[in-house]
VMD Tcl script that draws the C-alpha trace (Angstrom):
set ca {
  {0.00 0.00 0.00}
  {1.28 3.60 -1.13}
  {1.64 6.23 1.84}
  {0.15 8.63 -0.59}
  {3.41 10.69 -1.23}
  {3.83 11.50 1.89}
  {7.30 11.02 3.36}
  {7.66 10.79 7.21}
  {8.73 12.96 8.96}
  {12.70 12.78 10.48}
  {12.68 12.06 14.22}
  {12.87 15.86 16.14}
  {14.67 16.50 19.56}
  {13.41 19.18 21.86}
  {15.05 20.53 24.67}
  {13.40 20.00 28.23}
  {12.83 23.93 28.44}
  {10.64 23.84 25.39}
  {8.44 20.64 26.33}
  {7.89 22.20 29.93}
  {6.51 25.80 27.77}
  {4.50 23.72 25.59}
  {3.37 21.41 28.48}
  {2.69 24.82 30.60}
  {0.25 26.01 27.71}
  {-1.73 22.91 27.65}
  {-2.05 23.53 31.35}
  {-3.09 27.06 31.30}
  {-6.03 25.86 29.37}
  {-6.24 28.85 27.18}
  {-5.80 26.46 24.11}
  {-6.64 22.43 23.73}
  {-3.70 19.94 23.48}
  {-4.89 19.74 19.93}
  {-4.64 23.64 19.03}
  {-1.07 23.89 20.30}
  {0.44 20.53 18.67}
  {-0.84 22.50 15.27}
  {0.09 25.97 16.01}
  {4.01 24.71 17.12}
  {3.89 22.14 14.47}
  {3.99 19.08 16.89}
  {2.31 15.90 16.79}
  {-0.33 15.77 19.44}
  {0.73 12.01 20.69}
  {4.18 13.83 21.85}
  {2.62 16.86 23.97}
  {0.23 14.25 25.22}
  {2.89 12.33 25.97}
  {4.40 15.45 27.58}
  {1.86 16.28 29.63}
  {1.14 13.28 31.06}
  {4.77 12.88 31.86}
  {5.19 16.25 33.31}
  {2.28 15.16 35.72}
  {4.08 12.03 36.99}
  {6.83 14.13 37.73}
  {4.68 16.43 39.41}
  {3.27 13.59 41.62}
  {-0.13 14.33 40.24}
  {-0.29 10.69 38.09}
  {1.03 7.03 38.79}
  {4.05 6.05 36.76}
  {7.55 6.24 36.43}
  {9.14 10.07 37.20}
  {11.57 11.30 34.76}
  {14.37 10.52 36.79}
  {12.99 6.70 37.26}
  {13.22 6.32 33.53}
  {16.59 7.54 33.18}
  {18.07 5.31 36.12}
  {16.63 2.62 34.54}
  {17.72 2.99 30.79}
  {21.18 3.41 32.29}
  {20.50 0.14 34.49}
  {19.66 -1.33 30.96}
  {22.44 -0.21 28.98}
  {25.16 -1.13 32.55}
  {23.44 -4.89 31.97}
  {23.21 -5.66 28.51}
  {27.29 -4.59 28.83}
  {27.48 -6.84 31.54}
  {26.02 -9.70 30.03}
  {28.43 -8.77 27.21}
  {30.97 -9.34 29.45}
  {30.59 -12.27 30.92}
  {29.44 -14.07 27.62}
  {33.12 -12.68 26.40}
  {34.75 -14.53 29.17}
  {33.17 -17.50 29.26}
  {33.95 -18.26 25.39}
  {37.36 -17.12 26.32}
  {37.34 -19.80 28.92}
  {35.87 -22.11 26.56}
  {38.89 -21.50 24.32}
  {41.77 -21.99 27.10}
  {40.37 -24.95 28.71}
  {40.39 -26.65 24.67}
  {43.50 -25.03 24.24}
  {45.70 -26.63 27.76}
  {44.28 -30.48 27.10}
}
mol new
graphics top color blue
foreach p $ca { graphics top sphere $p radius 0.5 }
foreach p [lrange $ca 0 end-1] q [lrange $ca 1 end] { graphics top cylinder $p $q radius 0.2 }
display resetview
C-alpha cells in the first residue's frame, strides 16, 4: 500500500525547556492539546505524551518520574554490557580450557 506521497517525517529533539513551555500552555487551558500541537507544528501524541509525563513528575499521576526512567535505561544499557561481558569470558574460557588439554 502507497503512503500517498507522503514522506515521514525525520525524528525531532526538543530541549526540556521547550516541552515544559508547551506542556505549561496545555495547562493554562487557554488552548486544547490539539490547538497547540498544530500551532508549534507538533504531533499531538508527543505533547500528550508530555503532559502526562510532566504530571508524573509532578506527583499528580502514577508512573515512572523522569528521573525513574533515566536510572533505569542506564540500568539497561550497565546490563546488557554486563552480560556482554561475561558471555566474552566465558567463550574465552571455553577456548583456554580446549586449548591446555
Amino acid at each position: 500500500m502507497e503512503s500517498m506521497g507522503k514522506k515521514p517525517r525525520p525524528r525531532r529533539s526538543f530541549t526540556p525547556e521547550f516541552k515544559a513551555e508547551i506542556v505549561e500552555l496545555c495547562r493554562r487551558g487557554d488552548r486544547s492539546v490539539g490547538q497547540v500541537a498544530k500551532d508549534f507544528d507538533l504531533t499531538e501524541t508527543a505533547v500528550r505524551d508530555w503532559v502526562r509525563q510532566a504530571q508524573v513528575d509532578a506527583g499528580e499521576r502514577d508512573g515512572l518520574t523522569s528521573d525513574e526512567r533515566e536510572e533505569l535505561a542506564r540500568l539497561r544499557r550497565e546490563n546488557r554490557r554486563l552480560r556482554e561481558d561475561v558471555d566474552i569470558l566465558k567463550r574465552a574460557t571455553a577456548f583456554f580450557a580446549a586449548e591446555t588439554r
